[in-house]
C-alpha positions in Angstrom: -74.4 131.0 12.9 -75.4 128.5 10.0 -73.5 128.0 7.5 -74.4 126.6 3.8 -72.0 123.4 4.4 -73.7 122.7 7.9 -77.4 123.6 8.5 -76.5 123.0 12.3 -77.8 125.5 14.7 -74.7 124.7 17.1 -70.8 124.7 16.4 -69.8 121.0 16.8 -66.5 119.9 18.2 -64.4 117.2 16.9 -62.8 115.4 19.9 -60.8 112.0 20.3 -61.5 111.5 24.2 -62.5 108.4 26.0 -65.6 108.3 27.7 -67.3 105.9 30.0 -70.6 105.1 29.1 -73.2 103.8 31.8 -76.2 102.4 30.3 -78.9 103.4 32.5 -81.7 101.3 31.0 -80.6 97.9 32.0 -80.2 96.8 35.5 -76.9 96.3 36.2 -75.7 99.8 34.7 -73.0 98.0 33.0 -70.3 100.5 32.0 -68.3 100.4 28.8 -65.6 102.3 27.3 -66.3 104.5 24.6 -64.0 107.5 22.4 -66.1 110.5 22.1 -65.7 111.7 18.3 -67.8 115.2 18.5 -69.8 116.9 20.5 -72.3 120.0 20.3 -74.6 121.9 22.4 -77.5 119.2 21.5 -76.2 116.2 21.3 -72.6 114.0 20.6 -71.1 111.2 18.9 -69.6 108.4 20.7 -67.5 105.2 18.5 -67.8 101.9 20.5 -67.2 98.5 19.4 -70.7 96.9 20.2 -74.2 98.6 19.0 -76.4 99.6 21.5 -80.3 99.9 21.1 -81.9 103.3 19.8 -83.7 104.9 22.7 -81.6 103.7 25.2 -80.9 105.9 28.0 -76.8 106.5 28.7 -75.2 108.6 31.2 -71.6 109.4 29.5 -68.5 111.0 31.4 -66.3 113.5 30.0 -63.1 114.1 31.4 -61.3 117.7 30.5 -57.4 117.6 29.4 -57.4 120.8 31.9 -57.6 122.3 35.2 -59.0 125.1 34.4 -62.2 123.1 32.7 -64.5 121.1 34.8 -65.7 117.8 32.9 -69.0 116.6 31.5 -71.7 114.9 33.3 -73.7 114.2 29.9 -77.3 112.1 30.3 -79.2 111.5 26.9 -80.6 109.3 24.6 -79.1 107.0 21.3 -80.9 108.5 18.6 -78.6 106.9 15.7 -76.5 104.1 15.1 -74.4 103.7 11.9 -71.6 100.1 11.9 -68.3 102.1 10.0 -66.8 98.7 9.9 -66.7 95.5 11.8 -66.5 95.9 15.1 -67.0 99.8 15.0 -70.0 101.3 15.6 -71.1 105.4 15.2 -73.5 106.0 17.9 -75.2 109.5 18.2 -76.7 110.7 21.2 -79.3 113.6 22.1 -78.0 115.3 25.0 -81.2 115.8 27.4 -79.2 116.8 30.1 -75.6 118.4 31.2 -74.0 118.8 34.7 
């Protein structure tokens, strides 16, 4: 449901995980590590310390803190980058596909 506060169609999560990120545009598929600050049905927001390019392609692992939860295969797209400070970079991503 959408709220007045939040014109989001989908309930987003505030995490603190660490990710690894493989950038699948270049040709090494360099990984780095990334902490994963929210995440929704369409898309998520990762914090790393470099800026990567808008459009680039990313493939991001999730772990789950449990058992009981399998984690995230995440592929998708950067589709915003804001610098919070030096060295500290907002990155959002369109989710274009989950496993």
């Amino acid at each position: 449901m959408i709220n007045f506060d939040d014109k989001r169609n989908f309930y987003r999560m505030m995490l603190n995980n660490e990710v690894v990120v493989t950038i699948i545009d270049d040709e090494a598929n360099s990984q780095i590590m990334a902490t994963c600050r929210d995440l929704s049905a369409t898309g998520m927001a990762i914090e790393v310390e470099h800026p990567l390019a808008m459009s680039t392609y990313v493939k991001i692992k999730l772990d789950s803190a449990s058992d009981q939860v399998q984690s995230l295969d995440i592929r998708g797209k950067v589709v915003r980058i804001d610098e919070e400070c030096e060295g500290c970079y907002l990155v959002g991503i369109a989710i274009e596909e989950l496993d």
